[in-house]
SERO-4910 file (N, C-alpha, C, O; in steps of 0.05 Angstrom, whole numbers):
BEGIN
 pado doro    nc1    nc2    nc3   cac1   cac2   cac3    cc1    cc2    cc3    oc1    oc2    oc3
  Unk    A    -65    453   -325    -75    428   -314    -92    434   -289    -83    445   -269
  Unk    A   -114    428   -291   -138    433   -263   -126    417   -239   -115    395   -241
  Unk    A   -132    432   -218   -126    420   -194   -138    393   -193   -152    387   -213
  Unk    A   -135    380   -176   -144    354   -162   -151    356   -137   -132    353   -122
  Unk    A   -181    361   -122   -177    357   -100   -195    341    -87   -215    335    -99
  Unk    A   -191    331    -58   -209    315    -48   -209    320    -15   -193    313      1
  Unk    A   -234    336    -11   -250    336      8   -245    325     34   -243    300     37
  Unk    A   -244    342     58   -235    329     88   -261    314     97   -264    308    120
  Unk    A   -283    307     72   -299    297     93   -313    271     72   -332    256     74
  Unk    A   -291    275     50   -293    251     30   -276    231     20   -262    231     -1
  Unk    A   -280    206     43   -265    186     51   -255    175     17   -232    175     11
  Unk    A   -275    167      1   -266    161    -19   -252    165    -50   -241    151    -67
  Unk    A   -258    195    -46   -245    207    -61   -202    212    -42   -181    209    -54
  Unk    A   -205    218    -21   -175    230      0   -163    194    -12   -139    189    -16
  Unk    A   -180    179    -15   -162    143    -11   -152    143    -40   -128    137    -40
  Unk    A   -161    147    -60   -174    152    -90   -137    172    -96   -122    160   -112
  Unk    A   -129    196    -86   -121    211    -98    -88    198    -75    -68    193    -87
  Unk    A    -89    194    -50    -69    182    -38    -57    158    -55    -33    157    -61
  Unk    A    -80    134    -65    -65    115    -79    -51    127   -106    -29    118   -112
  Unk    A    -61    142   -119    -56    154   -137    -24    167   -137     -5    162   -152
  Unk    A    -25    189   -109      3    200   -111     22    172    -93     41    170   -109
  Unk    A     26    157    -77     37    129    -71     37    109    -88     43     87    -80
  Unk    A     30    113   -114     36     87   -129     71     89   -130     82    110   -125
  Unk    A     84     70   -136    110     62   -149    114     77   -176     96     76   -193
  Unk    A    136     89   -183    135     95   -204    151     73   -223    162     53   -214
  Unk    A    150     82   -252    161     65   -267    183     58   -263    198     71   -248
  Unk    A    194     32   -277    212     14   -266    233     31   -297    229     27   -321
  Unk    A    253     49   -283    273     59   -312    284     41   -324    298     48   -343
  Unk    A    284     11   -318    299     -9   -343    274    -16   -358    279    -28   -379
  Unk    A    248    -10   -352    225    -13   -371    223     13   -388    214     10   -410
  Unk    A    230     39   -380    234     64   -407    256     68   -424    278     75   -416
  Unk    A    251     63   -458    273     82   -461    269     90   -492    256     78   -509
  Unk    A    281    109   -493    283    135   -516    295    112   -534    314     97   -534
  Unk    A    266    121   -555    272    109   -584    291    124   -606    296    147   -599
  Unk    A    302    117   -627    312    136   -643    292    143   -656    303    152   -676
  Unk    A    274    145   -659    258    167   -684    240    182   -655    217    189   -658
  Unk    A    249    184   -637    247    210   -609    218    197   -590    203    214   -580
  Unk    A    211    166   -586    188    164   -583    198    144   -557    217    129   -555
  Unk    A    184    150   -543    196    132   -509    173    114   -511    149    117   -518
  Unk    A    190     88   -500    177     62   -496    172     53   -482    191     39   -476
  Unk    A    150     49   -465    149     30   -434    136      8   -438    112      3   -440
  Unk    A    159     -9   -439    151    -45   -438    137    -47   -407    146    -40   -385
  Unk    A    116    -58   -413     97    -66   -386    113    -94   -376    125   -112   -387
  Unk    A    106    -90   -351    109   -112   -337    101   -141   -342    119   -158   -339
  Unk    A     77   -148   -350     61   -170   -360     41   -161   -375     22   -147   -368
  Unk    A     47   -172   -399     26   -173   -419     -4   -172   -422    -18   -192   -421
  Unk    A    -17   -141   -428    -37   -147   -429    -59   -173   -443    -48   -191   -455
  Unk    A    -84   -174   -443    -97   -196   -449    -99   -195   -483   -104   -215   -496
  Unk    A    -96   -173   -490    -98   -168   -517    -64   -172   -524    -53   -158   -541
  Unk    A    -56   -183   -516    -25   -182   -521     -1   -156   -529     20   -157   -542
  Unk    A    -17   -134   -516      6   -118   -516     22   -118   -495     15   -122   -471
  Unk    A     52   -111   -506     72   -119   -490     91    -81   -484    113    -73   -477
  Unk    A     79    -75   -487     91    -45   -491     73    -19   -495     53    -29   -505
  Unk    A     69      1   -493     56     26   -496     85     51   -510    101     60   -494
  Unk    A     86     56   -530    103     86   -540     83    109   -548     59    108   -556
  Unk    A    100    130   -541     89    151   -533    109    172   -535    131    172   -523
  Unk    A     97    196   -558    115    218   -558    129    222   -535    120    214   -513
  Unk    A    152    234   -536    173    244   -511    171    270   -505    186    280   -489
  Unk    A    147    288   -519    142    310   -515    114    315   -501    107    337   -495
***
């Protein structure tokens, strides 16, 4: 995985990678391990296309 970096003299990129590592992480009553091995994260509010969920290998 390539580094990530951002520059002591590049305000918007240092704001860019701070919100990035300070976000909240997932809420664990929104994940959980499917039986056929596939983890589920029900979103918070429904996208506009009406998805209510994202699964995603556990590997």
């Amino acid at each position: 995985m390539p580094a990530t970096r951002a520059g002591g003299l590049n305000a918007a990129a240092r704001e860019a990678l701070l919100r990035y590592v300070l976000r909240p992480p997932s809420a664990q009553e929104r994940v959980a391990l499917q039986e056929d091995g596939l983890v589920r994260l029900s979103l918070e509010r429904a996208f506009a296309d009406g998805t209510v969920a994202v699964v995603a290998t556990g590997t």
